[in-house]
GUBA-148650 format. One line per 2 residues: number of its first residue (from 0); for each residue x negated, y negated, z negated of C-alpha. Coordinates in steps of 0.2 Angstrom, whole numbers, plus 2048, in hexadecimal, padded with zeros to 3 digits. Layout:
residues N
NUM = X,Y,Z ~ ... $
//
This chain:
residues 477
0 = 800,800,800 ~ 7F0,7F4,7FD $
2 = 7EE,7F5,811 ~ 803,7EF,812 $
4 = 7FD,7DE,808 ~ 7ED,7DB,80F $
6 = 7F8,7DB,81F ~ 804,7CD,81A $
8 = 7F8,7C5,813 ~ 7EF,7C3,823 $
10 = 800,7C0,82C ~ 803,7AF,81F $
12 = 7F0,7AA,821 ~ 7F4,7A7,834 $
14 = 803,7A0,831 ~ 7FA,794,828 $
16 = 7EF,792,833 ~ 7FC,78C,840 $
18 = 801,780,835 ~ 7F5,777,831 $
20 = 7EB,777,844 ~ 7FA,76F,84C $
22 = 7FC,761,83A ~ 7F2,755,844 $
24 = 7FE,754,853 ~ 80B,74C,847 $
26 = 80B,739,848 ~ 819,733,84D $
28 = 82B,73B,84B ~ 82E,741,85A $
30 = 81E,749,85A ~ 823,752,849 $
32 = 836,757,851 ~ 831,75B,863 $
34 = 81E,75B,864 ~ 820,74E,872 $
36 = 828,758,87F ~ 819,760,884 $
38 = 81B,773,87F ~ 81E,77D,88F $
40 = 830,783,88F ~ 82A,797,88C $
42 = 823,795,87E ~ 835,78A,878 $
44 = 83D,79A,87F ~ 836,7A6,875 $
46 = 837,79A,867 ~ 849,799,869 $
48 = 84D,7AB,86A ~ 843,7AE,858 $
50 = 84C,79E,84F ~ 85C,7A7,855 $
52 = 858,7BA,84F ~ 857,7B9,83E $
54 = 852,7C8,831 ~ 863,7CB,82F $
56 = 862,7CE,843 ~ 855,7D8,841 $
58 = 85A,7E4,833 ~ 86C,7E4,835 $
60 = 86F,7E7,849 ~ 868,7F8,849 $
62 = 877,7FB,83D ~ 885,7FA,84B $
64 = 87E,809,856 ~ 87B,814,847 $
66 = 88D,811,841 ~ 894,80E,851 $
68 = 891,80D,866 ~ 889,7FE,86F $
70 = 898,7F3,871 ~ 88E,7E5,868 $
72 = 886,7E2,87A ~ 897,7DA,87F $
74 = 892,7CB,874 ~ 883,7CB,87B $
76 = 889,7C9,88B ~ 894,7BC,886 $
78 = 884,7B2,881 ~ 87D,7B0,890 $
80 = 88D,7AA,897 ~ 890,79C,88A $
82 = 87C,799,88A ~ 87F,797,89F $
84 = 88E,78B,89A ~ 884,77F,88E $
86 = 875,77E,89B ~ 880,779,8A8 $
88 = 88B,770,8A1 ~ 885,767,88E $
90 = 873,766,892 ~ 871,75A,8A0 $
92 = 87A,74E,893 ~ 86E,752,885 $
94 = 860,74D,891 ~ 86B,73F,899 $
96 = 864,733,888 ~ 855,72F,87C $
98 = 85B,73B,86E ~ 851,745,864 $
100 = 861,74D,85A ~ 871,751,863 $
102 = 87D,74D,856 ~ 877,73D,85E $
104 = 880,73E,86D ~ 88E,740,863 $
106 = 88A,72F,859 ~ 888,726,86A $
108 = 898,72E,871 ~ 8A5,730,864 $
110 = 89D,723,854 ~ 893,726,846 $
112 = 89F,72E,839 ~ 8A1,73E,846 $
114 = 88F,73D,848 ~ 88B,73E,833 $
116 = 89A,74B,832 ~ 892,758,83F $
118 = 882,755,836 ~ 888,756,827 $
120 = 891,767,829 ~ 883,76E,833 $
122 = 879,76D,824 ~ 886,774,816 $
124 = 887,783,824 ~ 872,785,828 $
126 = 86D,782,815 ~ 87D,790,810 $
128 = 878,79D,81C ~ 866,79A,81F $
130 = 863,79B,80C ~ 86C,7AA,80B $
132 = 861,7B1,819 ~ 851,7AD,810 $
134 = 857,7B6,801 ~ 85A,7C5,80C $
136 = 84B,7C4,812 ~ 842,7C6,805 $
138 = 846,7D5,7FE ~ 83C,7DF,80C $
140 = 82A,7DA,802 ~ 834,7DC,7EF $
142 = 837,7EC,7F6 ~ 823,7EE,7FC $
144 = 81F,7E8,7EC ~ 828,7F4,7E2 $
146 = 81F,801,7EA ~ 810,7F9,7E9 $
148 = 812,800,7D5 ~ 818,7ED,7CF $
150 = 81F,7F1,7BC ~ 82D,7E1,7C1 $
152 = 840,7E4,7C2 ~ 846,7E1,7D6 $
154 = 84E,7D0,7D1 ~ 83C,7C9,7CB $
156 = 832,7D1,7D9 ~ 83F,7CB,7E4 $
158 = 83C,7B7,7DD ~ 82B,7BC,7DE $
160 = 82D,7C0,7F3 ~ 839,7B1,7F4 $
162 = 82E,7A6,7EC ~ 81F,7AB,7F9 $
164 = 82A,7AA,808 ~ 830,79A,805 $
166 = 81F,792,800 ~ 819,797,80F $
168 = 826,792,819 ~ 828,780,813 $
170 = 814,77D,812 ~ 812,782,827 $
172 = 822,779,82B ~ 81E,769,820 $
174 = 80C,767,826 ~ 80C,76D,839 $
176 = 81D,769,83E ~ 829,76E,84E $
178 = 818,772,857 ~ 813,77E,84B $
180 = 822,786,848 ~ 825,78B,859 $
182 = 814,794,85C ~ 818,79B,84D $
184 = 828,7A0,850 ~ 81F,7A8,863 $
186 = 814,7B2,859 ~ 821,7B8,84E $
188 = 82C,7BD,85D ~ 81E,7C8,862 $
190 = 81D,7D0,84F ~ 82E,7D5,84F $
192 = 830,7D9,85F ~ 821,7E4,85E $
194 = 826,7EC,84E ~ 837,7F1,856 $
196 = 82F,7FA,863 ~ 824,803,857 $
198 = 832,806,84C ~ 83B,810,85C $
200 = 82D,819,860 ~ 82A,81E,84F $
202 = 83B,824,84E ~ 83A,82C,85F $
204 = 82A,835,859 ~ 831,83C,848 $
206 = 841,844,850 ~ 838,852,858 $
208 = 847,854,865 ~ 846,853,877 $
210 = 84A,840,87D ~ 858,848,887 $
212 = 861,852,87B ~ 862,843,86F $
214 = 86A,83A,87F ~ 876,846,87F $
216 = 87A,848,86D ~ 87C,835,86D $
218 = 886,836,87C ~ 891,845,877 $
220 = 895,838,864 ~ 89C,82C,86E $
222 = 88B,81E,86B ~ 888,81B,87C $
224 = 899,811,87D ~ 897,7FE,882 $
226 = 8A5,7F7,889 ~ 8B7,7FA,880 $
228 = 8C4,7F7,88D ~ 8D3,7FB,881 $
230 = 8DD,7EF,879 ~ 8E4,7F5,869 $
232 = 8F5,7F0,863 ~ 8EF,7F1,851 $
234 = 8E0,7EF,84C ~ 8CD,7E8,84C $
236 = 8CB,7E1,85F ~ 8BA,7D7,85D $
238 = 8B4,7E1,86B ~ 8C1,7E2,878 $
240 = 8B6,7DD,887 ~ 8C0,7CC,88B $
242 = 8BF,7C8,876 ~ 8AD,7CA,876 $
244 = 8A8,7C2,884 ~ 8B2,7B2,881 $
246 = 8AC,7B4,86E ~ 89A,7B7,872 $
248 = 89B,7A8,880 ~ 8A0,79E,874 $
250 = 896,7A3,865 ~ 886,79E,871 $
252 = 890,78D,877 ~ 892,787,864 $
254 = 881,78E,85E ~ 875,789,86B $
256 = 880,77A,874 ~ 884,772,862 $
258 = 879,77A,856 ~ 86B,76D,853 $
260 = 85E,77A,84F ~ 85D,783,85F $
262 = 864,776,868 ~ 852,76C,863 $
264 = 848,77B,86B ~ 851,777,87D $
266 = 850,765,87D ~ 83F,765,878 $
268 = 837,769,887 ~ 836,75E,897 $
270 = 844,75D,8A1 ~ 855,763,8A5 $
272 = 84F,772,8AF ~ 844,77A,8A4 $
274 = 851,779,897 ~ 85D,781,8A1 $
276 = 84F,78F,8A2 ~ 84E,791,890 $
278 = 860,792,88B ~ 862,79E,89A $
280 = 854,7A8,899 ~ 856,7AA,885 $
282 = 865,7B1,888 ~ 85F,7BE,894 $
284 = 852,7C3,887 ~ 85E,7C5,879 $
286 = 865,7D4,883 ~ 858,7DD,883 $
288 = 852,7D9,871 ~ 863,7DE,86C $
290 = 863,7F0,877 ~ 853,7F4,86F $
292 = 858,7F1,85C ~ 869,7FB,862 $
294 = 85F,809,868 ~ 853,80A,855 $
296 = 867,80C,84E ~ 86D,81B,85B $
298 = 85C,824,856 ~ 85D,821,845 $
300 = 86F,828,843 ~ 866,836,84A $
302 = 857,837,840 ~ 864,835,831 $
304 = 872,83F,838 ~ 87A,848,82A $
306 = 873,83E,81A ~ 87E,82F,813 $
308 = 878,821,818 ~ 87C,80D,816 $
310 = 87D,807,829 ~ 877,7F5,823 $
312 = 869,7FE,819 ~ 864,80B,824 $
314 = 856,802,82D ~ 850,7FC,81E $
316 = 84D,80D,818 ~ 846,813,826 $
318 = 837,805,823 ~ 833,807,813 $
320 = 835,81B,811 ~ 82E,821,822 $
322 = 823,813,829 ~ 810,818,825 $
324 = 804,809,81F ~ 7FC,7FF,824 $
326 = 80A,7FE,833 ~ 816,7FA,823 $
328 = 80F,7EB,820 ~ 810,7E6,833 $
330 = 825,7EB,831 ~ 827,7DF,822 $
332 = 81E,7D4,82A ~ 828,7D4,83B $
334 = 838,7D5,82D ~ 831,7C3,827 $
336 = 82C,7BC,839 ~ 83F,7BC,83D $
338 = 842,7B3,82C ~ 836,7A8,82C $
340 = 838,7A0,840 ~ 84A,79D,83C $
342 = 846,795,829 ~ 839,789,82F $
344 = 845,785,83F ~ 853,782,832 $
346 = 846,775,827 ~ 841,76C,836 $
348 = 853,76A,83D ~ 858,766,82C $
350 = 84B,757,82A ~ 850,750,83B $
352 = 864,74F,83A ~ 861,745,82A $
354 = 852,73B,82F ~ 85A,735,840 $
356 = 86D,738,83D ~ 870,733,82B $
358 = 860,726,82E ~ 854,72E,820 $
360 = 846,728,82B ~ 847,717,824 $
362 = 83F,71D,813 ~ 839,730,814 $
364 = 82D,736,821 ~ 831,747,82B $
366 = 827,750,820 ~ 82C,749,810 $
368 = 83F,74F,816 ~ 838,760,81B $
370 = 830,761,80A ~ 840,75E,802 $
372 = 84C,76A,80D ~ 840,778,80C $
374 = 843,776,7FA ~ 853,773,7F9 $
376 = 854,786,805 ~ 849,78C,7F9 $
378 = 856,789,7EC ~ 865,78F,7F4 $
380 = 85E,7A0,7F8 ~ 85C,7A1,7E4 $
382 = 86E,7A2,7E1 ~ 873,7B4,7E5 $
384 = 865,7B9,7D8 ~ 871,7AD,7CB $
386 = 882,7B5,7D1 ~ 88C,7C6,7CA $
388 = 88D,7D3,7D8 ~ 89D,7CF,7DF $
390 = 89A,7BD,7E0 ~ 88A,7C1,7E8 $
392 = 892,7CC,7F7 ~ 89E,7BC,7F7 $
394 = 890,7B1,7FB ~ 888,7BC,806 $
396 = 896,7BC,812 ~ 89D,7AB,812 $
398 = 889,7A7,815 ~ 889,7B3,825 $
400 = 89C,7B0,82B ~ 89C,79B,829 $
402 = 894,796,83A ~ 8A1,7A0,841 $
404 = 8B0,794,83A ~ 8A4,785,83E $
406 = 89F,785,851 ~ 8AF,785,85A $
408 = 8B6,773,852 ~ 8A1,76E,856 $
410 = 8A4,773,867 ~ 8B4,76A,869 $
412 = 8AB,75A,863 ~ 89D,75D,86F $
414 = 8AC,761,87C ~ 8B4,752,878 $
416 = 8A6,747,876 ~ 8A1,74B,889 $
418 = 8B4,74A,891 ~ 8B1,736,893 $
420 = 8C1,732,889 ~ 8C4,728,87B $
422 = 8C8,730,86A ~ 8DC,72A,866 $
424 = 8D5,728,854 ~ 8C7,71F,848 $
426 = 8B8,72A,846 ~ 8BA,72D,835 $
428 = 8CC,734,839 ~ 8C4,740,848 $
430 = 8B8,744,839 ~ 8C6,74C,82F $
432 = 8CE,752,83E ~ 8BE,75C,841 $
434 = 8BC,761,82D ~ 8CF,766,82D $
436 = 8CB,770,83D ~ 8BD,77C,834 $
438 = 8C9,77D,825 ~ 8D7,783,831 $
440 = 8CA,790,838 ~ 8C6,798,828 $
442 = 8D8,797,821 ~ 8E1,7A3,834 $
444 = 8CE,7AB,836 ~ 8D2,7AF,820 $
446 = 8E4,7B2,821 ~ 8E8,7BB,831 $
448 = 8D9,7C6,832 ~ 8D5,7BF,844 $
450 = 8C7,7C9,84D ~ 8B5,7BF,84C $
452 = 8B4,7BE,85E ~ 8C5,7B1,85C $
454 = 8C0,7A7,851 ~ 8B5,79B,858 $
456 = 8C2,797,867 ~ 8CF,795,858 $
458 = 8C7,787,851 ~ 8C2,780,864 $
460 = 8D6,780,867 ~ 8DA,777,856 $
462 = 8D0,769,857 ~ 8D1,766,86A $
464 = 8E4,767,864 ~ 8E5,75C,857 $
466 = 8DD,74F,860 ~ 8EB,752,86C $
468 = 8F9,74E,864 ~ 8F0,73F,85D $
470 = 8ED,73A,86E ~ 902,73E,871 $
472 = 906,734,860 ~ 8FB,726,866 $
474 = 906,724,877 ~ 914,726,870 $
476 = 913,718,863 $
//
């Protein structure tokens, strides 16, 4: 297990490293938010595609073969369509002005109170389920730890990871800024992506049965299922092909058309063009980083076929009980590589909405702001440790399930902010439109048990319509 630690070890020291070689880049504020421009739009891509798979991505998707078929590729498909709909569609007008947030655009089109409000509920949403992430994350090296021989219970070895993460985190975000993040989020693409494949070929290797009799096995089960053409009259129908390609389109219309963290890794590079390759080609690449984390879950159903096993646990498991050092280490830290790109996406993205759209940049610097939010993340991934078990699971979901209730009234606004037409009401009425919208969401996506798939559309419908009948009233009177 020494050789596992020595490995992270060495993983944090060139994290550091990255931080603190890119430091002297960071003059100027748009030198700190967009490194000027001047990163070729690849490495944004691949960049953008690791702020976007977080280590609940990594660990969790290989649960969805092992307890069911491949359907989840509907949603992806889905993303590419909404990512194709936001490059042709939302991006030109992002590049149209000087902006360095996109919440911005909003300011300029609709007034300032929409503007702070968007903000404002984008980082309720991002420090919610981002520190909830972090906390998740860390339980890979607490568990590392333990079996290092560590005499600590599980909730003061898991601080103890928490604790290392974050400073970590926060001291390579705060000092090398966007620039360093996104080379650090590159390498840590190619960590995780690597340690998937190893994980497959591991598994591949320790089933000792014939490649084509597992294919059969699997296709005999039912796993190799992807699209569900059936529309049931009762029942759970998240992945009836149209549902999940209008819920996956837009799913990637809200989180990478109106979500300022990964919105900041497209209009960070040059032009309009190569923007429209990165949000494309991300979502081309998202397919097949999803089909190879579905396939580790089809074989480890087989490796595990006939033991209980936990679905959400079950890759996991598989690291820390059949994984050989010192390839262990390499695992965990590929399991903190996705956690890591998208926490120090989440602090810079954080620092910017409040310095340009709330106007902190009057009396903090950028990395005086990313100092503070990396802290204040730090801090909110502390509070599951602090909660009883059943408040915990409570947590844990409405962290996970929020951005869901949040980006269809976001892409109405954006929607709206781009139709050329003036609002019926005052901004601060369209504010509480917009608020009532996401309330609106959770209550019918609460109450009526409407598929996930639906539920973004829903709250795109209810503010679109509210504004509506405003519009009506407004006439009429």
């Amino acid at each position: 297990m020494i050789w596992d630690l020595f490995v992270l070890i060495f993983y944090f020291v060139i994290v550091f490293y990255f931080g603190f070689h890119f430091a002297k880049n960071n003059q100027k504020e748009e030198d700190f938010y967009l490194a000027k421009k001047e990163i070729h739009w690849i490495f944004l891509l691949l960049s953008l595609v690791a702020t976007e798979t977080s280590s609940l991505t990594f660990l969790s998707i290989p649960s969805l073969t092992f307890k069911g078929d491949y359907r989840f590729l509907e949603i992806a498909f889905g993303y590419l369509i909404g990512r194709t709909v936001v490059a042709l569609y939302l991006l030109p007008s992002y590049f149209s002005g000087n902006t360095i947030s996109v919440y911005e655009y909003i300011g300029n089109r609709l007034g300032k109170s929409p503007q702070k409000t968007m903000s404002f509920v984008f980082t309720i949403s991002r420090l919610l389920g981002d520190g909830i992430r972090l906390y998740i994350s860390s339980l890979p090296i607490a568990f590392l730890l333990e079996k290092m021989g560590l005499k600590l219970s599980p909730e003061v070895l898991g601080m103890i990871a928490l604790t290392t993460l974050s400073i970590v985190t926060i001291i390579y975000s705060v000092v090398g800024g966007f620039r360093a993040i996104v080379f650090t989020d590159v390498l840590q693409w190619f960590i995780y992506i690597l340690g998937g494949i190893f994980a497959l070929g591991l598994l591949i290797y320790k089933l000792e049965i014939p490649m084509g009799e597992g294919i059969t096995n699997l296709q005999t089960l039912g796993k190799w299922n992807l699209f569900v053409l059936d529309y049931l009259a009762e029942g759970d129908n998240s992945y009836f092909i149209v549902f999940a390609l209008i819920g996956g389109a837009f799913i990637s219309i809200g989180s990478h058309g109106t979500d300022l963290m990964l919105v900041q890794r497209v209009i960070a590079t040059k032009n309009l063009i190569s923007g429209q390759k990165i949000l494309i080609g991300s979502g081309i690449l998202v397919i097949f980083q999803f089909i190879l984390f579905l396939l580790i879950g089809s074989l480890l159903y087989l490796f595990y076929q006939g033991q209980t096993m936990a679905p959400d646990k079950v890759f996991s498991q598989f690291i820390v009980n059949e994984v050989p050092s010192p390839i262990l280490g390499i695992l965990v830290a590929a399991i903190l590589a996705s956690a890591m790109s998208t926490l120090s996406s989440t602090i810079n993205s954080l620092s910017l909405t409040w310095a340009r759209d709330w106007g902190m940049d009057q009396w903090f610097s950028p990395k005086a702001l990313s100092l503070f939010f990396g802290i204040t993340l730090f801090v909110s991934s502390l509070i599951p440790y602090f909660l009883i078990q059943t408040w915990e699971k409570g947590l844990l979901e409405m962290g996970l399930t929020i951005f869901s209730y949040t980006l269809g009234p976001s892409i109405a606004v954006f929607y709206l902010a781009k139709a050329n037409k003036d609002l019926p009401v005052s901004g601060r009425v369209f504010s509480g439109f917009f608020l009532t919208s996401i309330l609106s969401t959770v209550a019918i996506g609460v109450g009526f048990k409407i598929s996930f798939t639906l539920l973004i559309p829903i709250g795109f419908g209810t503010l679109v319509c509210l504004v509506q009948i405003s519009r009506f009233i407004y006439k009429k009177n």
